[in-house]
Gaussian input, Z-matrix of N, CA and C with variables (Angstrom, degrees):
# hf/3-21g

backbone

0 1
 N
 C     1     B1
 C     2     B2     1     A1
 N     3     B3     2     A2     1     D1
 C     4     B4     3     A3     2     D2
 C     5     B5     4     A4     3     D3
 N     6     B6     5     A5     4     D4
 C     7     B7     6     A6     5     D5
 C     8     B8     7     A7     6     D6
 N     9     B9     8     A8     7     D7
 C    10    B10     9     A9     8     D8
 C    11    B11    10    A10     9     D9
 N    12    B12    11    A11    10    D10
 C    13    B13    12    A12    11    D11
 C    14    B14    13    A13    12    D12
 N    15    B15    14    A14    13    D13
 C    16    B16    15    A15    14    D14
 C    17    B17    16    A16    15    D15
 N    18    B18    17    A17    16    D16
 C    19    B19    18    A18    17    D17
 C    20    B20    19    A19    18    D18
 N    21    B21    20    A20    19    D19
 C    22    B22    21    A21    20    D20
 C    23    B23    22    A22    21    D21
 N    24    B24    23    A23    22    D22
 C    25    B25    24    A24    23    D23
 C    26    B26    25    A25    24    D24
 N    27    B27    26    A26    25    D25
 C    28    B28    27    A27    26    D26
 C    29    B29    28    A28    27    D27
 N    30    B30    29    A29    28    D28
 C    31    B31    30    A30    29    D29
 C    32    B32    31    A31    30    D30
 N    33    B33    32    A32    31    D31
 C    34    B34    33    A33    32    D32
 C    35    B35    34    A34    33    D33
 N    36    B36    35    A35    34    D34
 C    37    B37    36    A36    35    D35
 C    38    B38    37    A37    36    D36
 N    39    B39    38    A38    37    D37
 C    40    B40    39    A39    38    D38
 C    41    B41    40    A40    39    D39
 N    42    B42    41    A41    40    D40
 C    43    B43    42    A42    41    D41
 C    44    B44    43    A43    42    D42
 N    45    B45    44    A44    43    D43
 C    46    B46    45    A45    44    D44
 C    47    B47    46    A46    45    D45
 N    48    B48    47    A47    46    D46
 C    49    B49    48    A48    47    D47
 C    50    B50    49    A49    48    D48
 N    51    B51    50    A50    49    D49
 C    52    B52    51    A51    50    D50
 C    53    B53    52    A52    51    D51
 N    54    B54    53    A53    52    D52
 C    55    B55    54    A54    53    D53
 C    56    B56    55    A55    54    D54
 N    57    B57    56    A56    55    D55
 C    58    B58    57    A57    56    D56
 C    59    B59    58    A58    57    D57
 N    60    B60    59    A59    58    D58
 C    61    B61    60    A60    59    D59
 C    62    B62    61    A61    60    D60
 N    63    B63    62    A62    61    D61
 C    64    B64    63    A63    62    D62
 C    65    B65    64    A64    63    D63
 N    66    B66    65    A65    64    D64
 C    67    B67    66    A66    65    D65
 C    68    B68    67    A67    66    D66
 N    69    B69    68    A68    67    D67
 C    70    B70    69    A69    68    D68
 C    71    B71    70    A70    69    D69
 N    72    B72    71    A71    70    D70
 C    73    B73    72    A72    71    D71
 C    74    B74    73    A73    72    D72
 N    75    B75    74    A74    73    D73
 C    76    B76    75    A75    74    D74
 C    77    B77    76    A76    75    D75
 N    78    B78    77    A77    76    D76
 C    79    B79    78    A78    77    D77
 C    80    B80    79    A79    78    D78
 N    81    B81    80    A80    79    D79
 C    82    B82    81    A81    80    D80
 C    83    B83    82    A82    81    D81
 N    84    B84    83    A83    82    D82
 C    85    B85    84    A84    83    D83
 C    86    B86    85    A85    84    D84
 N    87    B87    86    A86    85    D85
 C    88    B88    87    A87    86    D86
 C    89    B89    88    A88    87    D87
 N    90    B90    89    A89    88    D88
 C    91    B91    90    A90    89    D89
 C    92    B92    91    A91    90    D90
 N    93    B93    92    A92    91    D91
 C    94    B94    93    A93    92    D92
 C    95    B95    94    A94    93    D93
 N    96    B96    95    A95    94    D94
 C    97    B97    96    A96    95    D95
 C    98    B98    97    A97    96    D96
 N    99    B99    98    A98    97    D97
 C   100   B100    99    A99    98    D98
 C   101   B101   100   A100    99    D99
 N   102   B102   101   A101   100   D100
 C   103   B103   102   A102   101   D101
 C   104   B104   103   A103   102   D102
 N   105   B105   104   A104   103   D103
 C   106   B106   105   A105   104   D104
 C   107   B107   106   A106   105   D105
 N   108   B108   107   A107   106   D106
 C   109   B109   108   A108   107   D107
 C   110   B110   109   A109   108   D108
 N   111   B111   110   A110   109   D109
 C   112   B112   111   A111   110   D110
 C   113   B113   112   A112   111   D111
 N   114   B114   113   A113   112   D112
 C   115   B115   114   A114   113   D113
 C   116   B116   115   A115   114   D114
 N   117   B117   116   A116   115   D115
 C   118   B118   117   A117   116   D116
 C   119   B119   118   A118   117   D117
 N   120   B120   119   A119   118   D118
 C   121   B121   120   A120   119   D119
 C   122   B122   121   A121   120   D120
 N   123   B123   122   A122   121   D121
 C   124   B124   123   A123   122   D122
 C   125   B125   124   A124   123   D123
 N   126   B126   125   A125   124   D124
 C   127   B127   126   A126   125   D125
 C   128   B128   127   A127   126   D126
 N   129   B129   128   A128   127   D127
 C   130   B130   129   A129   128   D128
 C   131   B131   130   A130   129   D129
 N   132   B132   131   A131   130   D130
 C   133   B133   132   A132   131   D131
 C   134   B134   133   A133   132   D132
 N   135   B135   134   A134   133   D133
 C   136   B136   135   A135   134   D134
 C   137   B137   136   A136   135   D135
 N   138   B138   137   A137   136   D136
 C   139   B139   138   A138   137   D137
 C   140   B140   139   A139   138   D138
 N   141   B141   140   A140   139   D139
 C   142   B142   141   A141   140   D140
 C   143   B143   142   A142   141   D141
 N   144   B144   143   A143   142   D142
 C   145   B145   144   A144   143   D143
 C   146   B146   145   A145   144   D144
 N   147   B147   146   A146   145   D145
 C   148   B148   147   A147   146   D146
 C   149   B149   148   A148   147   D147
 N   150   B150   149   A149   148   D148
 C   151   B151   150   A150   149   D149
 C   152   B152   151   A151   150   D150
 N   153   B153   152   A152   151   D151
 C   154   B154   153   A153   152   D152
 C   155   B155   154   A154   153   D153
 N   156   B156   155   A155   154   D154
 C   157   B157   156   A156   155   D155
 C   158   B158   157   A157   156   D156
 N   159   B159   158   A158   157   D157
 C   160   B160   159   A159   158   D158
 C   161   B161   160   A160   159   D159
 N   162   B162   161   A161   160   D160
 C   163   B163   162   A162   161   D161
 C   164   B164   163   A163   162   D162
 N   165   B165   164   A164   163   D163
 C   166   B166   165   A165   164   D164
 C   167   B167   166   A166   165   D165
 N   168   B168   167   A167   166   D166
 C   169   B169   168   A168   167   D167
 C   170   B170   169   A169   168   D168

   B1=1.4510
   B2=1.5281
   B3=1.4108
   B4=1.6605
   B5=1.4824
   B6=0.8226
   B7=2.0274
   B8=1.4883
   B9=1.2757
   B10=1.7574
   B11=1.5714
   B12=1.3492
   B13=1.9322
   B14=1.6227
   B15=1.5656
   B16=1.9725
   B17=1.7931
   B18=1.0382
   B19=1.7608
   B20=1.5302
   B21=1.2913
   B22=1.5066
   B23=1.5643
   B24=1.4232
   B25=1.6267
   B26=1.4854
   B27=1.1561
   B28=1.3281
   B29=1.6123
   B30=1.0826
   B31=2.1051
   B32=1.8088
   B33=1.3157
   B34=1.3006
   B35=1.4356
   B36=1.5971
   B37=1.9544
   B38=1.2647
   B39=0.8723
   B40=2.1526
   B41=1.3122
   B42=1.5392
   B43=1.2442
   B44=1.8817
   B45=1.1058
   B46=1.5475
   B47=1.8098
   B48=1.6158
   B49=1.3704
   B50=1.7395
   B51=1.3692
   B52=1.8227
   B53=1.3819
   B54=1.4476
   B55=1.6661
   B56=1.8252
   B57=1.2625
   B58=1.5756
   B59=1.4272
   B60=1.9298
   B61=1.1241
   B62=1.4125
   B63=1.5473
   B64=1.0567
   B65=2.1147
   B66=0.8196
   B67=1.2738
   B68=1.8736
   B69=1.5748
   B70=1.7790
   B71=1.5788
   B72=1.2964
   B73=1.8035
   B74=1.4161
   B75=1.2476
   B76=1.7246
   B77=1.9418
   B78=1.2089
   B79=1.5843
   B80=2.0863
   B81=1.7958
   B82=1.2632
   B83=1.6708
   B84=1.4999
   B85=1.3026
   B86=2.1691
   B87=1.3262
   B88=1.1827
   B89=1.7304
   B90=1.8701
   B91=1.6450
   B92=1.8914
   B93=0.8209
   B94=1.3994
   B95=1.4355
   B96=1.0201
   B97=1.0035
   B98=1.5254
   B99=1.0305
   B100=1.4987
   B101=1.8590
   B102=1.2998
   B103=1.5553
   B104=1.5702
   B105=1.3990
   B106=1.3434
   B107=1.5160
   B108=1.7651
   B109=1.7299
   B110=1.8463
   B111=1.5318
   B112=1.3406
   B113=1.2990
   B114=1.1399
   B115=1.6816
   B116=1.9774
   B117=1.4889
   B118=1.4082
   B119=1.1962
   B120=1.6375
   B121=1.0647
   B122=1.7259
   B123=1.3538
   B124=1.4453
   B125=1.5789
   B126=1.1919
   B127=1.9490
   B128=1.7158
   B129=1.1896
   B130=1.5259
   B131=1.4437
   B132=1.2203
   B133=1.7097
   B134=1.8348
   B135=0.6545
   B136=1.5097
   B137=1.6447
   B138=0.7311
   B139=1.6694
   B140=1.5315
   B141=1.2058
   B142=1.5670
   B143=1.5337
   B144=1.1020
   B145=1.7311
   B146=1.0883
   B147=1.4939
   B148=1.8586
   B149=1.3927
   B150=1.3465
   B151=1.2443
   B152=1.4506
   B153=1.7856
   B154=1.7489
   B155=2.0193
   B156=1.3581
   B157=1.3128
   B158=1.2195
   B159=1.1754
   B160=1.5443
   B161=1.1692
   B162=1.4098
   B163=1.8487
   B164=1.8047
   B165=1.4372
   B166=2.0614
   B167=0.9922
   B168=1.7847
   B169=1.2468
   B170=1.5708
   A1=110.71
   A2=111.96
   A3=122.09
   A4=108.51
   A5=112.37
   A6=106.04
   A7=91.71
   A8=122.77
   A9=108.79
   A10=102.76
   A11=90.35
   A12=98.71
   A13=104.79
   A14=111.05
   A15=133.02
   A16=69.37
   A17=102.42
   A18=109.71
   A19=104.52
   A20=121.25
   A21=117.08
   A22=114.02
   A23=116.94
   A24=111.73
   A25=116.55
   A26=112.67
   A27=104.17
   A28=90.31
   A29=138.71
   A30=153.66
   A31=73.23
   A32=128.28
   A33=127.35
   A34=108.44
   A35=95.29
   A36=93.99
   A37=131.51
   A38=110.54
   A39=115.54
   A40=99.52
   A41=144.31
   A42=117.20
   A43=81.66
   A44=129.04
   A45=130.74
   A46=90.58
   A47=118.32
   A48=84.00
   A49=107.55
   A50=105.96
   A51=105.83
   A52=114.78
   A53=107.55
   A54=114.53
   A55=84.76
   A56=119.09
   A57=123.96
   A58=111.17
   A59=123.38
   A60=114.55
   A61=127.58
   A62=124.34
   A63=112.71
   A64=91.44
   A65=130.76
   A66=144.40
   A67=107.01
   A68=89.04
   A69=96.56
   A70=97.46
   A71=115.17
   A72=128.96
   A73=108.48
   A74=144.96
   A75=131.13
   A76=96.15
   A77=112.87
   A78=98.35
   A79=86.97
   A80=99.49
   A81=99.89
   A82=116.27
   A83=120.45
   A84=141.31
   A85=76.02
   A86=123.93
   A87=126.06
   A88=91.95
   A89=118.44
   A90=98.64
   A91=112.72
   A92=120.41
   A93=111.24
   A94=123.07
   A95=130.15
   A96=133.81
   A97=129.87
   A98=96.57
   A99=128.31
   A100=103.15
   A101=105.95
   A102=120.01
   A103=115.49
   A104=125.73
   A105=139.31
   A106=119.61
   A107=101.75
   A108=110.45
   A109=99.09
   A110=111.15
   A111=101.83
   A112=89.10
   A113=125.40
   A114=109.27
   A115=109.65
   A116=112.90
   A117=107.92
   A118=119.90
   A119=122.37
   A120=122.35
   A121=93.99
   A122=110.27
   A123=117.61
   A124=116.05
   A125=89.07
   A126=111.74
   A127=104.09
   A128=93.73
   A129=101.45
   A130=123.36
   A131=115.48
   A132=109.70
   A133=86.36
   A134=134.51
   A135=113.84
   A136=124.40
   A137=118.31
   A138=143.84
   A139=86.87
   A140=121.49
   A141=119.71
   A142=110.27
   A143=115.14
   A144=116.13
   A145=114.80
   A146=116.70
   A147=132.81
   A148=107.84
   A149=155.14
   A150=145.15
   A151=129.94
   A152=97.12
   A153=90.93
   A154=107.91
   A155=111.28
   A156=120.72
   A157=101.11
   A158=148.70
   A159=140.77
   A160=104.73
   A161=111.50
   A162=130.72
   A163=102.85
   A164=92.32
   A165=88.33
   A166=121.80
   A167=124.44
   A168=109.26
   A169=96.19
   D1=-44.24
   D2=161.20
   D3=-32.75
   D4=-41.28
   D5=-155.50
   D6=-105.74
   D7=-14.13
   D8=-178.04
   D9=-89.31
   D10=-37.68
   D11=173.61
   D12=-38.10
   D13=-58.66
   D14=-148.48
   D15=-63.86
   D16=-73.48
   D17=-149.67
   D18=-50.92
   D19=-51.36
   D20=165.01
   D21=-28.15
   D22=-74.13
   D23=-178.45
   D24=-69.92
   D25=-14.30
   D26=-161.51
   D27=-90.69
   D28=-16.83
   D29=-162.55
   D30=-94.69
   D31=-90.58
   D32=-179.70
   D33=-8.55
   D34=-94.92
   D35=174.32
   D36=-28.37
   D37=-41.83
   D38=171.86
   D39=-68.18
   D40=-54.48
   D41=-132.45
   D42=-105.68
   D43=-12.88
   D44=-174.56
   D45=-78.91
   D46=-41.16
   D47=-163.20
   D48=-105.04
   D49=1.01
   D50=153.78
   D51=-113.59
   D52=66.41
   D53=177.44
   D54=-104.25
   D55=-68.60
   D56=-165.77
   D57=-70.46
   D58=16.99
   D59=174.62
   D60=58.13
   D61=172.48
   D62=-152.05
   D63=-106.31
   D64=149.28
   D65=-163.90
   D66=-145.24
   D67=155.25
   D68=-169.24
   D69=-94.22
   D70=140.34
   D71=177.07
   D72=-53.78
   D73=58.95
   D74=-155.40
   D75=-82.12
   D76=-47.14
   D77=-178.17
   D78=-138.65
   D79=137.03
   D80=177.15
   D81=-76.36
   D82=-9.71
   D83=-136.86
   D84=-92.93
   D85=-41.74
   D86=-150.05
   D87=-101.86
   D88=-36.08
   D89=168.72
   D90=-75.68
   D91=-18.95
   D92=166.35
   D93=-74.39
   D94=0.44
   D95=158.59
   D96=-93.49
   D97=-38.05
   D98=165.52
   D99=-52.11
   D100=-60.34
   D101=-178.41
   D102=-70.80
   D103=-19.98
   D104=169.92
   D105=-63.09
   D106=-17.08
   D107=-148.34
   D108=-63.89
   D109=170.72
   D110=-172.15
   D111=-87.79
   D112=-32.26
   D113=-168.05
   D114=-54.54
   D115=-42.97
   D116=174.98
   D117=-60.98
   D118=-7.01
   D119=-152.52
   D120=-105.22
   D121=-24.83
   D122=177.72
   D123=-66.52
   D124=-44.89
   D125=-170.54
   D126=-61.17
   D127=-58.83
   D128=169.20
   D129=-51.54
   D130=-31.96
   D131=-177.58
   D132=-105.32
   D133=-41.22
   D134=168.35
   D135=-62.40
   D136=10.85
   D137=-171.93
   D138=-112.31
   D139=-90.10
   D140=-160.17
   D141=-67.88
   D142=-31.15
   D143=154.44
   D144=-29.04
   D145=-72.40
   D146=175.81
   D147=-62.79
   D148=-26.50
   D149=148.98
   D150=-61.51
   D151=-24.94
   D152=174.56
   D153=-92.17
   D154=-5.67
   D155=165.01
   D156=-81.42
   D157=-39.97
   D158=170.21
   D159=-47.29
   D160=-73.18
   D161=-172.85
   D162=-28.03
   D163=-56.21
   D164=-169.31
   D165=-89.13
   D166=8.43
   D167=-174.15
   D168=-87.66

């Protein structure tokens, strides 16, 4: 159940952060903002949520 848990978030993490493809840096002022958003901010702690429930079972 450990390793289906890892692979669950870790399949998540890949396909969430090459869903929008790879794109050129034109102003950093607009990817930091972009990277601030609450929605990344959810994914991300729900991501490490599901890895530290992996970790202790």
């Amino acid at each position: 159940m450990k390793t289906f848990a890892l692979a669950l978030a870790l399949s998540a993490a890949a396909s969430a952060s090459l869903a929008g493809g790879i794109e050129p840096v034109m102003d950093p002022v607009v990817v930091e903002t972009a990277a601030s958003s609450a929605n990344d901010n959810w994914a991300g702690i729900t991501l490490t949520l599901l890895l530290l429930a992996a970790a202790l079972d």
